[in-house]
N, CA, C and O atoms as a GROMACS GRO file, in nm:
protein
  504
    1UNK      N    1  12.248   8.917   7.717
    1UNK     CA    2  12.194   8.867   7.841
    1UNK      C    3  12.139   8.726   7.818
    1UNK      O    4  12.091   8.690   7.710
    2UNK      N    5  12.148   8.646   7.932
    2UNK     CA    6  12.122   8.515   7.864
    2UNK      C    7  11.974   8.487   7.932
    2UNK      O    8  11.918   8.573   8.000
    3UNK      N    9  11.913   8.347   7.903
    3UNK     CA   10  11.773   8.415   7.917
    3UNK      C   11  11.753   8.348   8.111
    3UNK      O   12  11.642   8.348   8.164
    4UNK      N   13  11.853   8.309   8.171
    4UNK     CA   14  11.831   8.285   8.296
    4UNK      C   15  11.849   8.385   8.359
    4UNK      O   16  11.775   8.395   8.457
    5UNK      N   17  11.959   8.511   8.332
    5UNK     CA   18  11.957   8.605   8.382
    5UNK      C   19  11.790   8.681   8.346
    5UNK      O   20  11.732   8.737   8.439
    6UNK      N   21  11.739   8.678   8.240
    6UNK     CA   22  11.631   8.782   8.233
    6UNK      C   23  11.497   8.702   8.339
    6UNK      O   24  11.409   8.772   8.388
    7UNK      N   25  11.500   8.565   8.360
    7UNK     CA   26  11.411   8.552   8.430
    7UNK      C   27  11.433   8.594   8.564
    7UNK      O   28  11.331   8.623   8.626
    8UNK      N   29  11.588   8.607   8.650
    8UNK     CA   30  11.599   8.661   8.765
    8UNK      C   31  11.541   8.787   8.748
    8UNK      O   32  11.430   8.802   8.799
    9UNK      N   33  11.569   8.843   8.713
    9UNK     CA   34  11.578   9.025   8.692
    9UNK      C   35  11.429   9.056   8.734
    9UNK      O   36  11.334   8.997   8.682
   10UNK      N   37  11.418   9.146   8.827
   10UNK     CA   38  11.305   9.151   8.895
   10UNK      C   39  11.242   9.261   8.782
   10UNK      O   40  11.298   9.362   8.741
   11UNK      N   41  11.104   9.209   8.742
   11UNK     CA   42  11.024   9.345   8.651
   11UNK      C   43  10.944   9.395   8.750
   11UNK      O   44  10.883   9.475   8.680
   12UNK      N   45  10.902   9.408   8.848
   12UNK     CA   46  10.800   9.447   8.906
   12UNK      C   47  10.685   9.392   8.920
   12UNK      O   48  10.691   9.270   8.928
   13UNK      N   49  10.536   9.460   8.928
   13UNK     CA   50  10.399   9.376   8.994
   13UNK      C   51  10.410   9.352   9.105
   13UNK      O   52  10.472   9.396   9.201
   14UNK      N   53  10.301   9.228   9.070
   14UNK     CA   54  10.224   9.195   9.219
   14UNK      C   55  10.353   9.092   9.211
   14UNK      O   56  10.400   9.033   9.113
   15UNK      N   57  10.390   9.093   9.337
   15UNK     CA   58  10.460   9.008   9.449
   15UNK      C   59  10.411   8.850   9.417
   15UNK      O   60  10.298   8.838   9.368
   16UNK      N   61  10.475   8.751   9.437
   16UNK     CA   62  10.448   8.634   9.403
   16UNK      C   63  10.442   8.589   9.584
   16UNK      O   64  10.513   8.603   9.683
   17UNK      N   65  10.297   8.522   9.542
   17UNK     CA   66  10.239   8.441   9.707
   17UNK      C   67  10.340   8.343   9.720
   17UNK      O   68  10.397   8.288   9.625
   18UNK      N   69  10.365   8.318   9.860
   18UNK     CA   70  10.410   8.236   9.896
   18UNK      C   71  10.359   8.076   9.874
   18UNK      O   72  10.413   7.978   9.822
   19UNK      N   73  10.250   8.094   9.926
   19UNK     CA   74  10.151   7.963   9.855
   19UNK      C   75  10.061   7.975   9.759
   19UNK      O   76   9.956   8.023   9.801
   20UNK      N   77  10.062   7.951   9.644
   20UNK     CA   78   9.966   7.967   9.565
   20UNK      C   79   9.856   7.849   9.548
   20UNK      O   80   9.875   7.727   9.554
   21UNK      N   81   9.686   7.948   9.515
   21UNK     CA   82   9.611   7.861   9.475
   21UNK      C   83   9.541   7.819   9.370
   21UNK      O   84   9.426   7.847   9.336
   22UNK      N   85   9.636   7.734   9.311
   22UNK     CA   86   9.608   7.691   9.140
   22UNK      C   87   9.576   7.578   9.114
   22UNK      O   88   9.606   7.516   9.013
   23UNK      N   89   9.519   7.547   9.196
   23UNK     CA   90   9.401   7.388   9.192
   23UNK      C   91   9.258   7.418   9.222
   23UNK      O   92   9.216   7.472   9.324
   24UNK      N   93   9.181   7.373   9.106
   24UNK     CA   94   9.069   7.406   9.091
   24UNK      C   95   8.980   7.282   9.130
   24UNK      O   96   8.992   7.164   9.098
   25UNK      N   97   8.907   7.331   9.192
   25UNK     CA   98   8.778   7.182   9.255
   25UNK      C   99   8.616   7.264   9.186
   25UNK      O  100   8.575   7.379   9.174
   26UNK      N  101   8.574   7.153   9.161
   26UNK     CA  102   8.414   7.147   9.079
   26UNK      C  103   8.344   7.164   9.212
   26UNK      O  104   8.364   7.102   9.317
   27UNK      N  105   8.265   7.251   9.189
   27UNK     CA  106   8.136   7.233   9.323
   27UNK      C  107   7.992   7.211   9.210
   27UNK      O  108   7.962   7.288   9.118
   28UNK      N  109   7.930   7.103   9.242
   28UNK     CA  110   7.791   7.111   9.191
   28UNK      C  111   7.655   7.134   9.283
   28UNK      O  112   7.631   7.074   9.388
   29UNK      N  113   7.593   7.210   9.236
   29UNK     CA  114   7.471   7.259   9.327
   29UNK      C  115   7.365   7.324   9.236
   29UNK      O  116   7.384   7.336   9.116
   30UNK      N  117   7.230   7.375   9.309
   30UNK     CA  118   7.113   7.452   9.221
   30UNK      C  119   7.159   7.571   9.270
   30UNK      O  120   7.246   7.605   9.351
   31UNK      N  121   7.065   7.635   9.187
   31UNK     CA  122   7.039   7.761   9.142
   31UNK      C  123   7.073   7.835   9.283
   31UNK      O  124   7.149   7.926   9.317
   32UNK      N  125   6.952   7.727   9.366
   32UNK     CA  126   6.864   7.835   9.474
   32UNK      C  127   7.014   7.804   9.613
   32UNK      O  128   7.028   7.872   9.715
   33UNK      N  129   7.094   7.695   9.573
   33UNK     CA  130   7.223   7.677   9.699
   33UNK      C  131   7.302   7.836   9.683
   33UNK      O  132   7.320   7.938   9.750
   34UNK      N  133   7.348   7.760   9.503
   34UNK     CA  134   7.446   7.882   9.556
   34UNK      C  135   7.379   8.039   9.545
   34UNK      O  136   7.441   8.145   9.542
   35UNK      N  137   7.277   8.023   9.541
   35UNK     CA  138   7.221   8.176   9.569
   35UNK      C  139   7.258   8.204   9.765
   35UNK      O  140   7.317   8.286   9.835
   36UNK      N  141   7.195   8.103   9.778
   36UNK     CA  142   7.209   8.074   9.922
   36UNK      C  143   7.338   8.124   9.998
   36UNK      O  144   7.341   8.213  10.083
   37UNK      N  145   7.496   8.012   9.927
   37UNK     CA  146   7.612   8.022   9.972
   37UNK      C  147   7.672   8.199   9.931
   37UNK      O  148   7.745   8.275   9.995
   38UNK      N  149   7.616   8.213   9.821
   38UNK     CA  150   7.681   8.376   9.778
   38UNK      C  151   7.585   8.447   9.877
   38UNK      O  152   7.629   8.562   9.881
   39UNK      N  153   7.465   8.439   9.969
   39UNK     CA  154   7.465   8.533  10.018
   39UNK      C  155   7.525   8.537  10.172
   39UNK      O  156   7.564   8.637  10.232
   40UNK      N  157   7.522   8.409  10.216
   40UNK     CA  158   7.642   8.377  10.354
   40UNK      C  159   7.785   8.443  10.330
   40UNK      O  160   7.856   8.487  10.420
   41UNK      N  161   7.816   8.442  10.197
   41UNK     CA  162   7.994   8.478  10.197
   41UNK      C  163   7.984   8.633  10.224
   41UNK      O  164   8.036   8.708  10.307
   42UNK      N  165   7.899   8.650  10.124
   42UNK     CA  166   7.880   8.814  10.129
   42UNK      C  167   7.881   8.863  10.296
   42UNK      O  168   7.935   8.964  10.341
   43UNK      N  169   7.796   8.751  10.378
   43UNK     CA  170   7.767   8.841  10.483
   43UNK      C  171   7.907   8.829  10.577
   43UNK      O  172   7.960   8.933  10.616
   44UNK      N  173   7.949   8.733  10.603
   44UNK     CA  174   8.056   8.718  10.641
   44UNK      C  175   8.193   8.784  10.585
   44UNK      O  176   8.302   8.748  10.631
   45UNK      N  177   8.179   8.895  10.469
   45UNK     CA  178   8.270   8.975  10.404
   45UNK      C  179   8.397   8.887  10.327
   45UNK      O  180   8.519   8.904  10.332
   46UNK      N  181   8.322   8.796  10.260
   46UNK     CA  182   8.431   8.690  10.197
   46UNK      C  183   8.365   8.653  10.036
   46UNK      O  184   8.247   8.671  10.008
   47UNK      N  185   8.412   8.628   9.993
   47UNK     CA  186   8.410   8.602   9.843
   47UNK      C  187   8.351   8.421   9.812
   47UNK      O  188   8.401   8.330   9.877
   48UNK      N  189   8.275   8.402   9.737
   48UNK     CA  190   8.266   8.242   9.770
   48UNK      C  191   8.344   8.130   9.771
   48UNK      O  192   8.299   8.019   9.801
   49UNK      N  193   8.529   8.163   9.720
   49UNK     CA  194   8.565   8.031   9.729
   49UNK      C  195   8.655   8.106   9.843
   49UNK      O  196   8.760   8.044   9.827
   50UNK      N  197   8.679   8.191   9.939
   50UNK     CA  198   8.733   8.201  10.084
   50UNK      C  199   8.584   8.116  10.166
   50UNK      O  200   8.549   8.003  10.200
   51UNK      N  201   8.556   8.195  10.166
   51UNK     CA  202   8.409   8.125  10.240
   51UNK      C  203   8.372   7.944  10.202
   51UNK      O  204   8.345   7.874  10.299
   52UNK      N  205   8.372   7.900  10.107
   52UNK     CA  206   8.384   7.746  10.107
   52UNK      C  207   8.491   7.717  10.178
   52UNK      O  208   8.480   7.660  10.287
   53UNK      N  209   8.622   7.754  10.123
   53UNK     CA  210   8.778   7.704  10.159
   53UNK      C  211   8.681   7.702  10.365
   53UNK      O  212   8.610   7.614  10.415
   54UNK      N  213   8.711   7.790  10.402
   54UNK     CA  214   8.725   7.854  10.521
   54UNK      C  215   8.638   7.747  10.599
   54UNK      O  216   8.683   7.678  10.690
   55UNK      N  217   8.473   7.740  10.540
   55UNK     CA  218   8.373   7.661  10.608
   55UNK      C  219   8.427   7.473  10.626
   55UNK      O  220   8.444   7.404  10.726
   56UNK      N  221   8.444   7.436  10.447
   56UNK     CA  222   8.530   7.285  10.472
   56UNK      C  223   8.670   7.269  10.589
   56UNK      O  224   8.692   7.160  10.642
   57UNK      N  225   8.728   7.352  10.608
   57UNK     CA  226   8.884   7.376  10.654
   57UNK      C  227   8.840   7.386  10.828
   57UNK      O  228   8.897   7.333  10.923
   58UNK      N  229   8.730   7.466  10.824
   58UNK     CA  230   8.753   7.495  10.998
   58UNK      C  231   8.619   7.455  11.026
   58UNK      O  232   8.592   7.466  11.145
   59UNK      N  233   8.560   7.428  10.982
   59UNK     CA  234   8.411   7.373  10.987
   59UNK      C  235   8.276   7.517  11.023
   59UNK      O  236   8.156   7.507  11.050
   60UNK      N  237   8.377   7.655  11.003
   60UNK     CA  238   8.251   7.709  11.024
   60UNK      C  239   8.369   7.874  10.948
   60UNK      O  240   8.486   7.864  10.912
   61UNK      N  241   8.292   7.988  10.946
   61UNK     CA  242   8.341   8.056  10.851
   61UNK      C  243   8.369   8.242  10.924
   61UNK      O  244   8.285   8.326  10.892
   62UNK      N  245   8.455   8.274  10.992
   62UNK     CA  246   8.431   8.354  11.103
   62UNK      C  247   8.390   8.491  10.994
   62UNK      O  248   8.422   8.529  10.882
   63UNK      N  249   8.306   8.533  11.100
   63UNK     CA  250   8.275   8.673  11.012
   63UNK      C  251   8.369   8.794  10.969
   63UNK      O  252   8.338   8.886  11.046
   64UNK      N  253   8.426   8.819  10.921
   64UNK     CA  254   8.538   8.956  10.860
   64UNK      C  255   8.436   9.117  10.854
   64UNK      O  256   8.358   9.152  10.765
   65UNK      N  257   8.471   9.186  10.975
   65UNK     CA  258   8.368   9.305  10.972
   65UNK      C  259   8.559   9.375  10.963
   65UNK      O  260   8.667   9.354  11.018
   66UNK      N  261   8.499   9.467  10.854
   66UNK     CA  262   8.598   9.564  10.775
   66UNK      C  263   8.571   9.678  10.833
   66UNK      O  264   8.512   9.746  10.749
   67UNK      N  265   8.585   9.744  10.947
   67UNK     CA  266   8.527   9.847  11.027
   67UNK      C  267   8.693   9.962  11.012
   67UNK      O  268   8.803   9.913  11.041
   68UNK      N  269   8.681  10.096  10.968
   68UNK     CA  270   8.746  10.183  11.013
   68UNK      C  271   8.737  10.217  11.131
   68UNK      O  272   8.624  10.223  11.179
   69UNK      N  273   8.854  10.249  11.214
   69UNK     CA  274   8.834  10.313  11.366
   69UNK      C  275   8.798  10.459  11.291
   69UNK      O  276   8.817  10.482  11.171
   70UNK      N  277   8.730  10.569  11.410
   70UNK     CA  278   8.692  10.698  11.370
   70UNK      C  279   8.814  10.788  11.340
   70UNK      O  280   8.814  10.863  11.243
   71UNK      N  281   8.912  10.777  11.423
   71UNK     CA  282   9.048  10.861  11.415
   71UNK      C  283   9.100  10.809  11.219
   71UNK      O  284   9.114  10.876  11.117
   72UNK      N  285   9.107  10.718  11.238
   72UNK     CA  286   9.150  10.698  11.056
   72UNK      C  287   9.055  10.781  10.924
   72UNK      O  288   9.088  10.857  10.832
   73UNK      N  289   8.888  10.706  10.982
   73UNK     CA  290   8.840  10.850  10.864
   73UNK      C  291   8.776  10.961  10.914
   73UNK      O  292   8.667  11.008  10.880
   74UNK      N  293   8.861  11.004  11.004
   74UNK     CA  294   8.900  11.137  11.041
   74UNK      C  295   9.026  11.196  10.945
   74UNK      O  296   9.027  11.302  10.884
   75UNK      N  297   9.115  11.109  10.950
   75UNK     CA  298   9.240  11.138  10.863
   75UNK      C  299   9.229  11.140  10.764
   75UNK      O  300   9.312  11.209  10.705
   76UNK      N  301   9.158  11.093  10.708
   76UNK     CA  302   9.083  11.027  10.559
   76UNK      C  303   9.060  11.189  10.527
   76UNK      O  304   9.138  11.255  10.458
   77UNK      N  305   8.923  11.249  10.595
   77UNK     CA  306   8.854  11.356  10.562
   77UNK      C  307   8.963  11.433  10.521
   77UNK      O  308   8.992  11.463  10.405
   78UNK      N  309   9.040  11.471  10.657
   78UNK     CA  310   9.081  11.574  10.634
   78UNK      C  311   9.213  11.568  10.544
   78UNK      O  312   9.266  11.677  10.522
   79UNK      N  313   9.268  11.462  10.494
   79UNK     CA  314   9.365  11.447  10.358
   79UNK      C  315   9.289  11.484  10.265
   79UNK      O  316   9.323  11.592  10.216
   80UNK      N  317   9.196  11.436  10.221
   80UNK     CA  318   9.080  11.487  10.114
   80UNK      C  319   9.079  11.614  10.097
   80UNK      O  320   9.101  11.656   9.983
   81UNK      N  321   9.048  11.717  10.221
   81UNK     CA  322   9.054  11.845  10.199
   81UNK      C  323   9.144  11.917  10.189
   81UNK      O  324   9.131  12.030  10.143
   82UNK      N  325   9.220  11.885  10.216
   82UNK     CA  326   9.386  11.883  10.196
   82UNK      C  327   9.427  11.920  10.049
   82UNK      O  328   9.460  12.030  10.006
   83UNK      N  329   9.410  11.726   9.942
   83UNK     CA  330   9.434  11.740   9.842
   83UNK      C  331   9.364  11.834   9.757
   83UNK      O  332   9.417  11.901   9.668
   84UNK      N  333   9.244  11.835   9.790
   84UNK     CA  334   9.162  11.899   9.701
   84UNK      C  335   9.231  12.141   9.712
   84UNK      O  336   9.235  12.224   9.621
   85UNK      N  337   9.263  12.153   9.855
   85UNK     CA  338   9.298  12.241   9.844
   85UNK      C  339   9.423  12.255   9.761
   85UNK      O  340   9.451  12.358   9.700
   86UNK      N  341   9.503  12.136   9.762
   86UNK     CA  342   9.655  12.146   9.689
   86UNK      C  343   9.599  12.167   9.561
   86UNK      O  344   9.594  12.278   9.509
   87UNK      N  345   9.557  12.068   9.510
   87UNK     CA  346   9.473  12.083   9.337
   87UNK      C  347   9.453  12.208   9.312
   87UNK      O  348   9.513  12.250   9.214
   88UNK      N  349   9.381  12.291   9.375
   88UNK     CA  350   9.324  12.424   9.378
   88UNK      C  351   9.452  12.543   9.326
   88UNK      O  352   9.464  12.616   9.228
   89UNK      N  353   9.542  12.516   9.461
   89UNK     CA  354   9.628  12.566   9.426
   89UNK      C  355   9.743  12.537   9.280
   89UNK      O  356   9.799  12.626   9.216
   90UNK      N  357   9.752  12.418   9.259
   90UNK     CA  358   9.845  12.370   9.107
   90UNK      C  359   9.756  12.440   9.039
   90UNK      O  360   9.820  12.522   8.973
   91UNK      N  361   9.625  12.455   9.018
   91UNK     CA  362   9.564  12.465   8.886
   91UNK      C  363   9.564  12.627   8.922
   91UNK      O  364   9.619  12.645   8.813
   92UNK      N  365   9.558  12.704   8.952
   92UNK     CA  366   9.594  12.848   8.973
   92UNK      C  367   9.751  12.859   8.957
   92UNK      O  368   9.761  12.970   8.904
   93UNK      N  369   9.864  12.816   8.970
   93UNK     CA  370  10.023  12.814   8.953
   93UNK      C  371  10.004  12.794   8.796
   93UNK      O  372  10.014  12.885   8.714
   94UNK      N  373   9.973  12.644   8.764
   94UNK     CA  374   9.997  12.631   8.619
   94UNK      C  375   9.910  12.712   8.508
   94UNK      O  376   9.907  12.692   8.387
   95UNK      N  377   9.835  12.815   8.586
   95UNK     CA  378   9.748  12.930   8.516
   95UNK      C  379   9.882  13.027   8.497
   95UNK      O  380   9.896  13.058   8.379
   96UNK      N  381   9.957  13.067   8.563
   96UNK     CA  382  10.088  13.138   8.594
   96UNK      C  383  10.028  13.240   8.656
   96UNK      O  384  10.069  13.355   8.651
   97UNK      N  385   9.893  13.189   8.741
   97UNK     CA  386   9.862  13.310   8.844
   97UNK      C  387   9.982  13.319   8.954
   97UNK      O  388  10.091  13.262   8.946
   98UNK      N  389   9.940  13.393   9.048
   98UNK     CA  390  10.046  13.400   9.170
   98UNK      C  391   9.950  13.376   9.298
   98UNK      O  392   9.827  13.387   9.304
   99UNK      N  393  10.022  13.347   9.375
   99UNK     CA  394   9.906  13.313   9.529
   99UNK      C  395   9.905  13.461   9.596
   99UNK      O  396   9.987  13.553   9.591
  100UNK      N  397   9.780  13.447   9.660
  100UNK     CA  398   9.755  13.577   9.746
  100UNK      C  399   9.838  13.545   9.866
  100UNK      O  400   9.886  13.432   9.870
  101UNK      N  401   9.861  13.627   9.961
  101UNK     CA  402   9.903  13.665  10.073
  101UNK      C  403   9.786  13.518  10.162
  101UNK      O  404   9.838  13.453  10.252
  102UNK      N  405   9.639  13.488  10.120
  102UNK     CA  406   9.573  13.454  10.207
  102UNK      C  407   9.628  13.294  10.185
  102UNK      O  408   9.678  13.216  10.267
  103UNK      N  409   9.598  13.278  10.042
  103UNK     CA  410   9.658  13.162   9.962
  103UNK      C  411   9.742  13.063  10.049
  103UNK      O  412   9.718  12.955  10.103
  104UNK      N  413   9.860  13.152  10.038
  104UNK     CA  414  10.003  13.100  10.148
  104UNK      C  415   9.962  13.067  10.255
  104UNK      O  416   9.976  12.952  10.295
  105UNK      N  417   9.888  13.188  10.342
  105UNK     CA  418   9.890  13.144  10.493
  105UNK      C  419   9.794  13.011  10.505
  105UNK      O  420   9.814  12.924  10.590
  106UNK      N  421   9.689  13.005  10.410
  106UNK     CA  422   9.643  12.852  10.380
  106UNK      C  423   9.724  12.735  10.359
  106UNK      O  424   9.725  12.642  10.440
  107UNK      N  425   9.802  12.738  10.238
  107UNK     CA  426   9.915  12.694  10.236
  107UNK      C  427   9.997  12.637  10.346
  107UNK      O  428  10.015  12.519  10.377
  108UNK      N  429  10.050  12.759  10.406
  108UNK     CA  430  10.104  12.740  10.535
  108UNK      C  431  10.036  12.676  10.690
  108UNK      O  432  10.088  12.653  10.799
  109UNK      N  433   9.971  12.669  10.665
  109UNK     CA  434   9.892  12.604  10.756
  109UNK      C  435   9.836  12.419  10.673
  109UNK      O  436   9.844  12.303  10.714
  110UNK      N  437   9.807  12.453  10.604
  110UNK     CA  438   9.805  12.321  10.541
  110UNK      C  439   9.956  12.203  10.574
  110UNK      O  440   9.962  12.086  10.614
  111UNK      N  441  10.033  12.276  10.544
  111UNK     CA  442  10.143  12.204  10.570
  111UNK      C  443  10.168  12.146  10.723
  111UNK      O  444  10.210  12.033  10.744
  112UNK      N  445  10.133  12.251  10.837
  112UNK     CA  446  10.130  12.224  10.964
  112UNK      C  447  10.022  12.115  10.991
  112UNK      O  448  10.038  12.038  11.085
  113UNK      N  449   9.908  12.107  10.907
  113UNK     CA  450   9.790  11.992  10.987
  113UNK      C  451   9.906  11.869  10.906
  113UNK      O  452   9.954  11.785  10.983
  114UNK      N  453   9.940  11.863  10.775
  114UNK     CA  454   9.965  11.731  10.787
  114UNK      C  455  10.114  11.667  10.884
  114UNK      O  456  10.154  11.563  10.936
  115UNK      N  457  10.148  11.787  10.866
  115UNK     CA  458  10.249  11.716  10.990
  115UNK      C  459  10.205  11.647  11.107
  115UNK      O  460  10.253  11.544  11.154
  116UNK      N  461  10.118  11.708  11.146
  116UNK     CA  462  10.023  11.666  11.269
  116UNK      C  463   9.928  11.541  11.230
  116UNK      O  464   9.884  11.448  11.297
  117UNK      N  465   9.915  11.578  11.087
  117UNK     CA  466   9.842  11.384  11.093
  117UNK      C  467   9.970  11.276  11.090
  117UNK      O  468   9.975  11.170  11.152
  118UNK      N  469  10.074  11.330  10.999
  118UNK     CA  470  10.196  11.201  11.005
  118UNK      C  471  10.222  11.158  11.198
  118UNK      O  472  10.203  11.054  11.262
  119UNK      N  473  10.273  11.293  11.236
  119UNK     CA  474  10.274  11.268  11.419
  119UNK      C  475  10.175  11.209  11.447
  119UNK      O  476  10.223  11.121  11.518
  120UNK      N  477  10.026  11.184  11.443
  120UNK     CA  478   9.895  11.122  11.456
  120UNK      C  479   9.915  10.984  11.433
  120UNK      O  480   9.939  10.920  11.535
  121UNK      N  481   9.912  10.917  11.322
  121UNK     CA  482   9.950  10.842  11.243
  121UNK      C  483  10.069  10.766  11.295
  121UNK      O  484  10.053  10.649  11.329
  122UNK      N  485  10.212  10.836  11.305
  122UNK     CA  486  10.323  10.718  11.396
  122UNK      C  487  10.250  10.673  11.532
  122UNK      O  488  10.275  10.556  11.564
  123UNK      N  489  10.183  10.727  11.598
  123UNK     CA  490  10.150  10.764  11.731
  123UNK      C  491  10.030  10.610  11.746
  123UNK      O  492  10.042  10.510  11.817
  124UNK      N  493   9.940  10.642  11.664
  124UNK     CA  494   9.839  10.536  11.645
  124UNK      C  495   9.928  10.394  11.640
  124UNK      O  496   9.923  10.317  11.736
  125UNK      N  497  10.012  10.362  11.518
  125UNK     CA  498  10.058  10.282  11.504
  125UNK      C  499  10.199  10.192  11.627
  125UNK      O  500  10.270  10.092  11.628
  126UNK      N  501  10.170  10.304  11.704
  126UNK     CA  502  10.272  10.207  11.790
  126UNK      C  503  10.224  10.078  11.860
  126UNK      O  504  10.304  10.008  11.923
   0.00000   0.00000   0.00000
């Protein structure tokens, strides 16, 4: 293989940005600024060089509130209880126990809610 082919050849990872940011700028300041600026970024849910970029660029820095709607960790929960019942069940199988009669109909019903979250889930997203 020659070595232009091995650089095409996709290995995987993270995805390469379209624009990358690999220019580095010096900020000088005290103690008590950037105590200051790290706690504005924070509040605004940004990291301090989004929050500089953002403030120089647009002259002010819009706030990013990371809010779940309730229906999502609703879905959340109940996948959780979900997995945790699946777990339950592997670790009783790979015991080479057998499931009860009640087991299954758990089981079986387990299978029916998540169908109903995937249907949930396309439904939301339209």
């Amino acid at each position: 293989m020659t070595q232009n082919e091995m650089r095409q050849r996709n290995k995987g990872g993270r995805p390469s940005k379209e624009i990358r940011k690999n220019i580095i700028l010096t900020l000088k300041c005290s103690a008590v600024e950037k105590m200051i600026i790290a706690q504005k970024a924070r509040e605004s849910n940004q990291n301090i060089s989004e929050y500089i970029r953002e403030i120089c660029i647009n002259g002010q820095a819009d706030r990013r509130v990371k809010v779940l709607p309730p229906e999502v960790l609703a879905f959340s929960g109940t996948l959780n209880h979900i997995a945790a019942n699946i777990n339950q069940i592997a670790w009783k199988r790979n015991k080479g126990e057998n499931l009860s009669l009640e087991e299954r109909g758990n089981l079986q019903r387990l299978v029916s809610v998540l169908k109903e979250i995937a249907v949930a889930i396309k439904n939301y997203l339209r």
